[in-house]
N, CA, C and O of each residue as an XYZ file, in Angstrom:
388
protein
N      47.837     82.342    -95.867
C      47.244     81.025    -95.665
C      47.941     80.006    -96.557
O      48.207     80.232    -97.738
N      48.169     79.077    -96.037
C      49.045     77.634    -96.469
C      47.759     77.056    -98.088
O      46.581     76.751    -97.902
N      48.239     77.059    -99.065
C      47.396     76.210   -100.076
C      47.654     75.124   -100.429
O      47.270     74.581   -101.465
N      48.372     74.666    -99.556
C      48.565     72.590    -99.548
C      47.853     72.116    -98.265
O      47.725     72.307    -97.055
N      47.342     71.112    -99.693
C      46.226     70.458    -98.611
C      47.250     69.971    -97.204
O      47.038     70.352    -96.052
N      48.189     69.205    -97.558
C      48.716     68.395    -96.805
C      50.492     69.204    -96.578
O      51.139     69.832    -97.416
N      50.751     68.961    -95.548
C      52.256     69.127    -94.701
C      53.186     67.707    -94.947
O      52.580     66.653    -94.752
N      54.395     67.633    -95.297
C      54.927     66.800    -95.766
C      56.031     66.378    -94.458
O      56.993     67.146    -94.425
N      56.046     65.463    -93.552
C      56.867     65.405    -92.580
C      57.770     64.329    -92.982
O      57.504     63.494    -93.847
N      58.933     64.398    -92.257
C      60.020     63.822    -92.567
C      59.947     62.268    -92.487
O      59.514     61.794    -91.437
N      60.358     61.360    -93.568
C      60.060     59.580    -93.179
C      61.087     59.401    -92.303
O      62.103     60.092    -92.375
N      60.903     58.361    -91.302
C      61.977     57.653    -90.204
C      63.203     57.236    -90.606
O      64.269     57.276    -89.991
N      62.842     56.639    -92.210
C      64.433     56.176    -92.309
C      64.745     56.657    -93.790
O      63.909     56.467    -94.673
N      65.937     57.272    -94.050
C      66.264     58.009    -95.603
C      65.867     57.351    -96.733
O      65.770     57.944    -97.808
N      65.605     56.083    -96.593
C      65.509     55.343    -98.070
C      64.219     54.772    -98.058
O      64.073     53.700    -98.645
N      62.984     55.449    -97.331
C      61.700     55.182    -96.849
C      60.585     55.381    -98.256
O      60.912     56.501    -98.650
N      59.841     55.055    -98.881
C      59.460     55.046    -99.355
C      57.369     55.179    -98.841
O      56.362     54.972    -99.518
N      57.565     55.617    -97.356
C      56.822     55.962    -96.831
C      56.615     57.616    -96.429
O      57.448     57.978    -95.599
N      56.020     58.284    -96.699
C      55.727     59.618    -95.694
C      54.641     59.776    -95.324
O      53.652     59.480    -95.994
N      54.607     60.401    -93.897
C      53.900     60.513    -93.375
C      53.320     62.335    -93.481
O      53.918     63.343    -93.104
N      52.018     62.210    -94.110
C      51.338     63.837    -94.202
C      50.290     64.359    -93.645
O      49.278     64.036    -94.268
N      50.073     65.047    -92.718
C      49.229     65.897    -92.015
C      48.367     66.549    -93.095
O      48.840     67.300    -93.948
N      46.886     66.172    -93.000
C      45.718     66.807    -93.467
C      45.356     68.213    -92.857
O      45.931     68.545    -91.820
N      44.531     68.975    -93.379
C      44.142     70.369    -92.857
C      43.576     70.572    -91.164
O      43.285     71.484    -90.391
N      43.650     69.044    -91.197
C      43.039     69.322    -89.594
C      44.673     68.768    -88.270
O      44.880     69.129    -87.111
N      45.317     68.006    -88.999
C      46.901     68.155    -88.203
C      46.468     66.587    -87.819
O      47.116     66.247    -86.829
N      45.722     65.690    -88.207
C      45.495     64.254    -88.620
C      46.425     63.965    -89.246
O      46.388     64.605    -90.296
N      47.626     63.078    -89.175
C      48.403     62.291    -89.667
C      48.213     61.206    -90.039
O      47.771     60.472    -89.155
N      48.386     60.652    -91.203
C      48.471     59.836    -92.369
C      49.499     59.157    -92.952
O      50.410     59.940    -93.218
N      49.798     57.768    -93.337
C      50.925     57.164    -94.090
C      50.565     56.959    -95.324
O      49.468     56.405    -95.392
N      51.140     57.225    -96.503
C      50.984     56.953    -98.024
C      52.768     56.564    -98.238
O      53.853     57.021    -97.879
N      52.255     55.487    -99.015
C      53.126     55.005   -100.030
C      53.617     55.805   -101.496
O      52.748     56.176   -102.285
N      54.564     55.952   -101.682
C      54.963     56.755   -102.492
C      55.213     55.996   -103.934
O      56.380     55.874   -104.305
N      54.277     55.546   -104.655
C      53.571     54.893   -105.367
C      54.725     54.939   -106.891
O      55.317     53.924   -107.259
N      54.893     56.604   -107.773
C      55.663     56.796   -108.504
C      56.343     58.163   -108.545
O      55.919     58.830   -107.601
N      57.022     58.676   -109.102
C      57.635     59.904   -108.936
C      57.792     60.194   -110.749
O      58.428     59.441   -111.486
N      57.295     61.039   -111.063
C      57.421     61.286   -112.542
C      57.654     62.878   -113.008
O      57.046     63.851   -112.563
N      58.476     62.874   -113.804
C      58.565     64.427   -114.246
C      57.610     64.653   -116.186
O      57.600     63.867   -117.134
N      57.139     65.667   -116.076
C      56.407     66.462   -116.804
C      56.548     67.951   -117.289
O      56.029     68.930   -116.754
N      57.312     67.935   -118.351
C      57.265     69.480   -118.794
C      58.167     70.175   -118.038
O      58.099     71.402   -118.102
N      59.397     69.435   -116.996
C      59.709     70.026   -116.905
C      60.016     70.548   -115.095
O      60.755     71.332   -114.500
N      58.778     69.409   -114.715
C      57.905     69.743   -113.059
C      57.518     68.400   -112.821
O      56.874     67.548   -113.434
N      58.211     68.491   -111.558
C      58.052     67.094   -111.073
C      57.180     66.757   -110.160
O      57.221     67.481   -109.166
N      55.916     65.385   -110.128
C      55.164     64.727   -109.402
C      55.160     63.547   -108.834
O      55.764     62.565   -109.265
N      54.503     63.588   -107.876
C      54.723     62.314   -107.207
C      53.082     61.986   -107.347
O      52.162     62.696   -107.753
N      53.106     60.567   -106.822
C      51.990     59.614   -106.972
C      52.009     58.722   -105.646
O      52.874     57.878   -105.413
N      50.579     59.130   -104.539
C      50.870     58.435   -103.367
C      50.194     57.740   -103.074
O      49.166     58.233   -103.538
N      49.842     56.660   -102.501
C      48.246     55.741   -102.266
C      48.380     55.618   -100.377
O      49.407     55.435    -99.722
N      47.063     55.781    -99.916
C      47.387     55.762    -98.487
C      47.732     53.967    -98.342
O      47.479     53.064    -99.139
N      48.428     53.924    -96.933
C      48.775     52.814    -96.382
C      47.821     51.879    -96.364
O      47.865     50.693    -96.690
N      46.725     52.715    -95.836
C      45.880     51.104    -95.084
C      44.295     51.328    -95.980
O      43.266     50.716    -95.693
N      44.412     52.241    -96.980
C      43.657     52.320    -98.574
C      44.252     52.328    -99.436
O      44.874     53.381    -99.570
N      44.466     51.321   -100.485
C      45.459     51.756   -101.589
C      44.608     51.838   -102.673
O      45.057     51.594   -103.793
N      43.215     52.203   -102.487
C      42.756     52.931   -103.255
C      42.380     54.223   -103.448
O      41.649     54.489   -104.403
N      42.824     55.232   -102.564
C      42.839     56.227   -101.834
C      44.424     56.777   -102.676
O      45.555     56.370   -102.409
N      44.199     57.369   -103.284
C      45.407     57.979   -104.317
C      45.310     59.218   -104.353
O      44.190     59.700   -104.524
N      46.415     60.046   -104.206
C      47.100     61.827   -104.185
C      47.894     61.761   -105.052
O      48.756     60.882   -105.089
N      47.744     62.807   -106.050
C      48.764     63.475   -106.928
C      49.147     64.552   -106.727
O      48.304     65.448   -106.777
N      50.784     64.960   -106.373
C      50.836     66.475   -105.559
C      51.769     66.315   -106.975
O      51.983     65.328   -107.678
N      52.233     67.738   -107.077
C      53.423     68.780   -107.735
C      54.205     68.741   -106.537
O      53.895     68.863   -105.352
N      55.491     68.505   -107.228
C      56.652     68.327   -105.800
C      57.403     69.889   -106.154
O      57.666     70.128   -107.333
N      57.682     70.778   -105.236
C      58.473     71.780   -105.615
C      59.484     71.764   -103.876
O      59.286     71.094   -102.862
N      60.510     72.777   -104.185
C      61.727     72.373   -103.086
C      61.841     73.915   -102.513
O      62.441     74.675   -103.273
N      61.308     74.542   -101.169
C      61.660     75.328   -100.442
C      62.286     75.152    -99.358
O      62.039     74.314    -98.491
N      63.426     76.235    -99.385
C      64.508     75.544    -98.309
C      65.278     74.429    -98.352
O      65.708     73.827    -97.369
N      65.442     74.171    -99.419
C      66.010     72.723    -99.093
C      65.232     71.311    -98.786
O      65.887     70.280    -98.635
N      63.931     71.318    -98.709
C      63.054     70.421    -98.142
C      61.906     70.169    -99.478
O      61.543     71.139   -100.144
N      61.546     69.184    -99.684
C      60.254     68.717   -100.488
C      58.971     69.105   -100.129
O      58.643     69.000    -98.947
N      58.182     69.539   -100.960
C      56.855     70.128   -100.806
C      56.029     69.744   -101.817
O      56.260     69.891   -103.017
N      54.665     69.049   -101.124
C      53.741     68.143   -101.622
C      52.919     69.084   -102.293
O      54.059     69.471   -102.553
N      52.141     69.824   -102.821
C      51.112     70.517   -103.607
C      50.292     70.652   -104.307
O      50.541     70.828   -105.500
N      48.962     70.620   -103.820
C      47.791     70.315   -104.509
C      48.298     70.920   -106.076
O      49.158     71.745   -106.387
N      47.248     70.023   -106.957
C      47.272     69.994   -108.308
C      45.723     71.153   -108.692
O      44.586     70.755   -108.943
N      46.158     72.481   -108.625
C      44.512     73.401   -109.069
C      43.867     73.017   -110.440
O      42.672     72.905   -110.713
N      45.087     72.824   -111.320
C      44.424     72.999   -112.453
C      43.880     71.577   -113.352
O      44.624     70.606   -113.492
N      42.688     71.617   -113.840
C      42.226     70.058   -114.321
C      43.260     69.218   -115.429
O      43.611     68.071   -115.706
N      43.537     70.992   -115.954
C      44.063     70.112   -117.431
C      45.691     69.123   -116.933
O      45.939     67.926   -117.079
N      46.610     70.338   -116.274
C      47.195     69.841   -115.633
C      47.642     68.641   -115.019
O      48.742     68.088   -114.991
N      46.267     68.301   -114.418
C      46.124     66.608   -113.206
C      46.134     65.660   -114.235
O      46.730     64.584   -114.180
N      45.157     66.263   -115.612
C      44.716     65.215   -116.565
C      45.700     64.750   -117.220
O      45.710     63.617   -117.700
N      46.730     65.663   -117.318
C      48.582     65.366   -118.458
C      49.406     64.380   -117.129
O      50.071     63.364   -117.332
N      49.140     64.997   -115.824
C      49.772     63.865   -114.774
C      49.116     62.462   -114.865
O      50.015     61.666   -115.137
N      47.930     61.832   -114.752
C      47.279     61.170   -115.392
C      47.392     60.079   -116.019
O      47.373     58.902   -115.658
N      47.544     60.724   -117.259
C      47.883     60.366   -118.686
C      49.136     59.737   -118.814
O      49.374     58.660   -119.362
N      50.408     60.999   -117.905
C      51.074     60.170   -117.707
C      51.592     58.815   -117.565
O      52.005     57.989   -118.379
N      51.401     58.823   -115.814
C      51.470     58.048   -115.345
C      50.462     56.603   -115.681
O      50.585     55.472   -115.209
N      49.621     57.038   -116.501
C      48.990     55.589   -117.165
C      49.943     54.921   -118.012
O      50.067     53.703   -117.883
N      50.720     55.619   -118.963
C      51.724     55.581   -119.852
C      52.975     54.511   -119.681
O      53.540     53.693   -120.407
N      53.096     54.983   -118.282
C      53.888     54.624   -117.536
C      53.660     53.004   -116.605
O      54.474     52.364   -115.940
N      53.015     52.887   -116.744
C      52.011     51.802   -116.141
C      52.334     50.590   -117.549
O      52.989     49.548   -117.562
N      51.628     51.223   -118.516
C      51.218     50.535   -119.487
C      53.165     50.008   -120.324
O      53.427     48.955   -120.905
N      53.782     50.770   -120.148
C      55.463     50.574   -120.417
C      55.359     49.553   -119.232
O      55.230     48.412   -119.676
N      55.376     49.611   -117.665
C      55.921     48.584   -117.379
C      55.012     47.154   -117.390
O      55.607     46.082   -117.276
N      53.758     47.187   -117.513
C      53.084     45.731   -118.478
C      53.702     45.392   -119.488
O      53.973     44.195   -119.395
N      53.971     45.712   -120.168
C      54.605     45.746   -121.641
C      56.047     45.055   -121.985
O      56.516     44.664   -123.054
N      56.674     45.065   -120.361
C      57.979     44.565   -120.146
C      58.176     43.436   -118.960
O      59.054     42.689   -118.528
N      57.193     43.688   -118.782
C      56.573     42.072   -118.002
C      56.315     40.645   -118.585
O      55.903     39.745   -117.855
């Protein structure tokens, strides 16, 4: 059995900053690909849906086959260091504004 929530399908054009991801029920979805950040080592992305951009996913990006793979985040502490991150990150680019 598949343990990502979501299926990661290919964007229309290479420099898209859109993908489109299939939920557990094969419902397709557009999210904006918000930030991309590495951690320890392991890299995440940060997505907000299209037409909610308050509606935010944090997957673990890992690469089978050659292809990108979106992946639920199991562990709390984990999500909480992605997070933290990416607040960090936020707060650097206010800071330079």
């Amino acid at each position: 059995m598949n343990d990502n929530l979501f299926e990661v399908l290919e964007p229309e054009h290479e420099e898209s900053d859109v993908v489109e991801l299939l939920d557990e029920n094969g419902v397709p979805t557009l999210f904006n690909i918000i930030a991309n950040l590495e951690l320890d080592g392991q890299e995440y992305a940060i997505l907000s849906n299209v037409e909610d951009e308050d509606d935010v996913l944090i997957f673990k990006v890992t690469e089978e086959n050659d292809e990108f793979v979106f992946e639920t985040i199991e562990d709390e502490d984990e999500l909480n260091s992605v997070i933290d991150a990416y607040n960090e990150l936020l707060d650097d680019m206010d800071d330079e504004e």
